[in-house]
C-alpha positions, 0 to 999 in steps of 0.5 A: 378322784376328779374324774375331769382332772384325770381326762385330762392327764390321759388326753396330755399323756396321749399328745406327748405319747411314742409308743408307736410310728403313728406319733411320727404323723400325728397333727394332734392327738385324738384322746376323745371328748365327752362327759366324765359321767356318761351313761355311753361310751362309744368307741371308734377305731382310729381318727381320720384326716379331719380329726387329726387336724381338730384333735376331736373325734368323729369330727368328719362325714361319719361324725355328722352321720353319727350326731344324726344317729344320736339324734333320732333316739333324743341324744345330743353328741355332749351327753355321751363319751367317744374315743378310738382304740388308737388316739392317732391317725393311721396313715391313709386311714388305714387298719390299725396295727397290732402293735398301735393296739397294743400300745394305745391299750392303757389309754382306753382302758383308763378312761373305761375305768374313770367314766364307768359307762352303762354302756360301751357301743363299739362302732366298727370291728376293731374296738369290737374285737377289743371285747369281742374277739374272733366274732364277725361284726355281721353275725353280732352288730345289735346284740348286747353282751356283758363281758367283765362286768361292763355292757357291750353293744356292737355296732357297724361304723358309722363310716360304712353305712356311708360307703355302703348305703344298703348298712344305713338301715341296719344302724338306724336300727342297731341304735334304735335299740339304745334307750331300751338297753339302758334301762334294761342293763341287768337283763343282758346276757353274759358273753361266753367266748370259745376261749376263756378271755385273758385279764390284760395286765396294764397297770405298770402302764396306767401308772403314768396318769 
């Protein structure tokens, strides 16, 4: 598999993509950028104004912040993979809907699947809720589970460190913990839902790519 190529597809399927009403006010869609075999994933929760105009992720006040993040434990933006749960703009930037998840699913997950990452840090509690359900941010951020094989590492978004000054710390903190987690990567824990977690059934979607 040429795993570049397959990016590709995913970010031509996501600019032709109407699953959803959010393609009615979409400048450009935001599949995400990064390299094929990075080592960390992050994943946000929908692009923002200036991201809908660029058609990258995290190209706004949170993505300098985050780019400020990386650089402090020796990371540049170019080494690691970062994407949304949805690939267009919620209108007003707000929350994105059940149905925009839904339908914007398959995307994620194909590029879960050709990038493999040691570990996905999910910033905000959307794309937390994705693998993590029913948990409070505030009760989990900074505590890596293994859920389906994969590595986990919630975090607070960027953004709310933004709005909220008294959070800053608390990331600086969550993400100092990123070196260490990744080569300690067998020693994480496995994630025990209160319920069992049900296997998501996408692949007559996949198949478009």
């Amino acid at each position: 598999m040429d795993a570049e190529r397959e990016l590709g597809k995913i970010a031509d399927a996501v600019s032709a993509c109407k699953k959803c009403e959010l393609h009615h006010s979409r400048s450009k869609g935001v599949p995400g950028e990064g390299p094929s075999g990075a080592e960390i994933m992050f994943i946000g929760e929908g692009p923002g104004f200036h991201e809908n105009r660029q058609g990258r992720p995290f190209v706004g006040a949170a993505g300098d912040f985050l780019v400020e993040l990386l650089a402090g434990i020796g990371l540049k933006r170019e080494q690691v993979f970062i994407t949304n749960v949805v690939k267009c703009r919620p209108p007003g930037n707000r929350d994105p809907q059940p149905d925009e998840l839904q339908a914007c699913a398959p995307f994620l997950e194909r590029q879960l699947q050709i990038i493999n990452p040691k570990v996905i840090v999910t910033l905000g509690r959307f794309s937390m809720a994705k693998f993590i359900p029913n948990a409070k941010i505030s009760d989990i951020h900074g505590q890596p589970v293994r859920i389906k094989g994969m590595m986990v590492m919630p975090f607070y978004h960027p953004a709310a460190a933004l709005h909220r000054p008294s959070l800053r710390s608390v990331v600086e903190e969550d993400f100092a913990k990123l070196p260490a987690l990744i080569k300690d990567v067998g020693d994480i824990p496995v994630y025990q839902p209160e319920k069992p977690l049900e296997d998501d059934n996408h692949a007559e979607q996949l198949s478009m790519f």
